[in-house]
N, C-alpha and C positions, 0 to 999 in steps of 0.2 A: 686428372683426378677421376677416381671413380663419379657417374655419373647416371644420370636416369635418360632412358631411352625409348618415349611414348611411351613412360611409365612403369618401364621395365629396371631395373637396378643392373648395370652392365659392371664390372671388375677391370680398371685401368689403371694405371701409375697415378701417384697426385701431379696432378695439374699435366697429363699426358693430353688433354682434350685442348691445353689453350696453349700448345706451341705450335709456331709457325717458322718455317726455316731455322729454326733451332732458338729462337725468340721466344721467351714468355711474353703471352698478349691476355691480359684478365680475360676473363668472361662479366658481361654485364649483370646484376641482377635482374628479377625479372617482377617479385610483388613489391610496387611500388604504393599502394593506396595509403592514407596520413589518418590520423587521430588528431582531433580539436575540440577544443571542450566543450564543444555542443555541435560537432558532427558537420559543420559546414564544410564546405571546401580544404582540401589544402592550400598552401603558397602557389602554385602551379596549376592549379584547379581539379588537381588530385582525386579523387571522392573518396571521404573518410568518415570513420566512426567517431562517434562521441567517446570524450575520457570517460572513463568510470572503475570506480576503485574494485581491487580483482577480477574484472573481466577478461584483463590481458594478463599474457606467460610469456616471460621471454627467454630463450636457448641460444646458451655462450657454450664456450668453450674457453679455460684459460691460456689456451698454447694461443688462440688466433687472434691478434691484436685489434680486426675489427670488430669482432663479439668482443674484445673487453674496451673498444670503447662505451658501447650499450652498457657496461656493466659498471662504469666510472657515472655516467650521470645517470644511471639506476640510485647508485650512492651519494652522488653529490646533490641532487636535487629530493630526497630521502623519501623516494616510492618502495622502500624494500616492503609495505606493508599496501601496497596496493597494488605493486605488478609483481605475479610469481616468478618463479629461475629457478629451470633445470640447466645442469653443467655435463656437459658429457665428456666421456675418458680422456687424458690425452692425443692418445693413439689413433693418429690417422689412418687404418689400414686401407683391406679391400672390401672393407662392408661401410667404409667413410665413416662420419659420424655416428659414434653408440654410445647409448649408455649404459651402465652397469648394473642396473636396474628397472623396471619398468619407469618412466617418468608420472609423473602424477597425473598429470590434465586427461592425459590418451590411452596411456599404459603401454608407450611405444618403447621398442630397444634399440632402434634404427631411425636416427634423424630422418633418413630418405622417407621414412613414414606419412610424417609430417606434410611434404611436396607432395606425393600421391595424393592423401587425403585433401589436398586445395586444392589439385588440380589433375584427374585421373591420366589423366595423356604426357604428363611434363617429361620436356627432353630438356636437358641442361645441367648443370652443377649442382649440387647439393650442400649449403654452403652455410654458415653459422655468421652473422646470429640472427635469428627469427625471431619476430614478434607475432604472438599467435594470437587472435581471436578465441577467446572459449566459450564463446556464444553461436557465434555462425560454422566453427569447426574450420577455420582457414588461417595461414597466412593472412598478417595484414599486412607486413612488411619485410623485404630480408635485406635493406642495404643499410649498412650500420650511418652511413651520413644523413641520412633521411631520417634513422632511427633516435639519433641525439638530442636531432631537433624537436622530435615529437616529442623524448622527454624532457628537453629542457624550456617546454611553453606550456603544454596540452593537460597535464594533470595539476597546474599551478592554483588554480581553485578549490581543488578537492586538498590540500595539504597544508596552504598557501605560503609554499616556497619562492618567494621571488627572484632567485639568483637568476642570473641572465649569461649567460657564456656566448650567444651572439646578437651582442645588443647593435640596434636599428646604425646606433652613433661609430662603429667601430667596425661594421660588416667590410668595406673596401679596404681596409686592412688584413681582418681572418683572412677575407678573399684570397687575397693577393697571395698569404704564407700557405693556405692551404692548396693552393694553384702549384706552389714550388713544389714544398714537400710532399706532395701524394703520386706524383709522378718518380720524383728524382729518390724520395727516401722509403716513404711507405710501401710502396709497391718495387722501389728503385731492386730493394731486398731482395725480392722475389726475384725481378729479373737478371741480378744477379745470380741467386743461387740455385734457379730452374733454366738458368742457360744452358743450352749444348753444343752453341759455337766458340770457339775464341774470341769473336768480333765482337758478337753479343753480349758474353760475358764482359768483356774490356768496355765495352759502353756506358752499360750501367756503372759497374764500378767507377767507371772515372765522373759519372752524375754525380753519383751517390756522395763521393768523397771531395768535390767540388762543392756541395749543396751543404753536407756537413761542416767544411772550412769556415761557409759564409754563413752558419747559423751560428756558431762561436765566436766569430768577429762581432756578430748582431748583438748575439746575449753577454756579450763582455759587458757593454753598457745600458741595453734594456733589459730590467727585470723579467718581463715577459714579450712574447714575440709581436701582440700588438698594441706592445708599452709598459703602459702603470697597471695594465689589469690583466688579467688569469682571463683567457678564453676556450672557447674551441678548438682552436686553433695549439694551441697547446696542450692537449690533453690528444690531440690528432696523432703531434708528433711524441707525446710521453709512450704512447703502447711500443715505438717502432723502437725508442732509445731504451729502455729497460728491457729489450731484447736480445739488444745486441749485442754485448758481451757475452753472455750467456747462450748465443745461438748462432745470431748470422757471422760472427768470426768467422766461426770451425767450420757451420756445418754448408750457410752460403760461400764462402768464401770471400769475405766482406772483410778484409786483413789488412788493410794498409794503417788503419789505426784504430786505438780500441774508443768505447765513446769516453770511457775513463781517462786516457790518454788528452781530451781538450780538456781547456782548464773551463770555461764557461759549463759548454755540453754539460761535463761530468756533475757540476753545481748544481745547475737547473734542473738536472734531472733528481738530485738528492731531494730539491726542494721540492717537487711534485709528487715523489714519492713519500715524504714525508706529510702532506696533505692528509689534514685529517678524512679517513674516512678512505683514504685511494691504497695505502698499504694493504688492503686486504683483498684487493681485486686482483692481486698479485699473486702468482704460483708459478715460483721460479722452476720449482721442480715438475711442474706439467710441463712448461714451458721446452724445457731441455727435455723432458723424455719426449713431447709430442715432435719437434722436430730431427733431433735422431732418430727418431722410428721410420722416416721417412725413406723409404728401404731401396728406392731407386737411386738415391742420392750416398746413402750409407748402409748399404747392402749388409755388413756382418751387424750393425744391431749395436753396439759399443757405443754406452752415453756415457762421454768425457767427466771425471770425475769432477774438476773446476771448469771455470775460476771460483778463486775465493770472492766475493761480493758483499759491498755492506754499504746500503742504502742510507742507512741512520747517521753515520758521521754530518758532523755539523756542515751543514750549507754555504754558510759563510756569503748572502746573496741579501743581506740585512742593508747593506751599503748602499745597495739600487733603488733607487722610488719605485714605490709599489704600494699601489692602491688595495686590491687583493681583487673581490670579484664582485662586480657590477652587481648590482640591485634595480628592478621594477622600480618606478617611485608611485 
């Protein structure tokens, strides 16, 4: 990926900085600091700012499945009036993230902006989605797992949303599914479609399609992954499933079957997408142009006209016990 080098913006392939013998290996993120509703500690002893209404912006992109998880509990826990959102192009080139206008908080046209201005020396990736301080002028935070959490606790006073998506009663569950899937499917993607070995490439794939078997065995008979309720953990794995027909097919090479193709998968997914409030976080056509643009991978540029897609057909997942989504008491 293009990347910043003590601060300098260098021009490389996406994701050319995190292979290793022909392996896609992430890069870690690097601002990790929490938000709490009165500025204590994080979970981890983190140091974080106090919640407070408009002081944070946060920067998605709809191609990147981890900025739109930030952008699902942006919506579902209903901060659109207290945390701002800039969306930048689809188009991963060699200038990384842009937007196509100045953004409002900075007047930046280049995500990489944003890293320089928290930290004048940063060497690393440049990567979406950012939660930005617009008081101290920094990064608060750019790991979207870190980032869920802080919107699904931290601003719960100021709106008083009580949903809970990783309640205390249910966490060695999420645990457990987000332990599988973040390895084997969310990232499994990547490593699939940023291979450059045979070996490599055949690894993943065979994760990926083993991990997906057993999520379809699972959701045949539980409504959601950790039971009767809608958590994290499912909304973890909705960014990677409503991409994948649509993208890792063709363009990772993620073909042994579509998610349409499981009878369960294909359900669950209709039914999260049809979630009030989640269908809009959705842009299939970023989606698909921002990953064909991906020009080391699909050099002439040609975004596949299909598949046809249609989210709205009935669910049919009415059958399953299902509590819906946890509440504060």
């Amino acid at each position: 990926m293009p990347e910043l080098i003590n601060g300098v913006w260098v021009k490389n392939d996406v994701a050319a900085n995190e292979m290793r013998n022909g392996a896609f290996h992430r890069e870690p993120t690097r601002f990790r600091s929490w938000i709490t509703p009165d500025g204590s500690p994080g979970p981890e002893g983190q140091s974080a700012l106090p919640a407070e209404a408009g002081r944070y912006h946060l920067y998605i992109s709809y191609l990147c499945p981890w900025a739109s998880r930030t952008l699902i509990f942006r919506s579902l826990k209903g901060l659109k009036n207290i945390i701002g959102l800039s969306v930048a192009e689809p188009e991963l080139g060699e200038d990384g993230w842009t937007y196509a206008e100045p953004e409002p908080v900075n007047g930046y046209r280049y995500h990489h902006q944003l890293y320089t201005a928290s930290d004048a020396h940063y060497s690393g990736k440049v990567s979406v989605p950012v939660l930005w301080d617009k008081q101290t002028h920094r990064i608060v935070n750019n790991e979207s797992a870190d980032i869920i959490r802080i919107l699904n606790s931290a601003f719960d006073t100021l709106n008083q949303n009580q949903l809970d998506f990783y309640p205390e009663a249910l966490r060695s569950k999420i645990d457990y599914w987000n332990d599988l899937i973040y390895p084997n499917v969310n990232n499994g993607v990547y490593r699939a479609g940023f291979a450059k070995t045979q070996q490599a490439y055949e690894q993943a794939f065979d994760s990926l399609f083993q991990t997906l078997d057993q999520l379809d065995a699972h959701l045949s008979t539980s409504r959601y992954l950790a039971g009767e309720w809608l958590t994290e953990a499912d909304w973890r794995l909705f960014v990677t499933l409503i991409r994948f027909d649509v993208a890792y097919v063709g363009q990772f090479k993620c073909n042994l079957r579509r998610i349409e193709d499981y009878p369960a998968l294909s359900q669950y997914l209709r039914e999260l997408y049809q979630w009030p409030g989640i269908s809009e976080t959705v842009r299939l056509d970023h989606i698909k142009r921002g990953y064909y643009s991906i020009s080391h991978i699909n050099p002439n540029g040609i975004i596949p006209k299909g598949p046809e897609l249609d989210y709205t057909q009935p669910h049919n997942r009415e059958a399953l016990t299902g509590q819906g989504i946890w509440k504060r008491s």
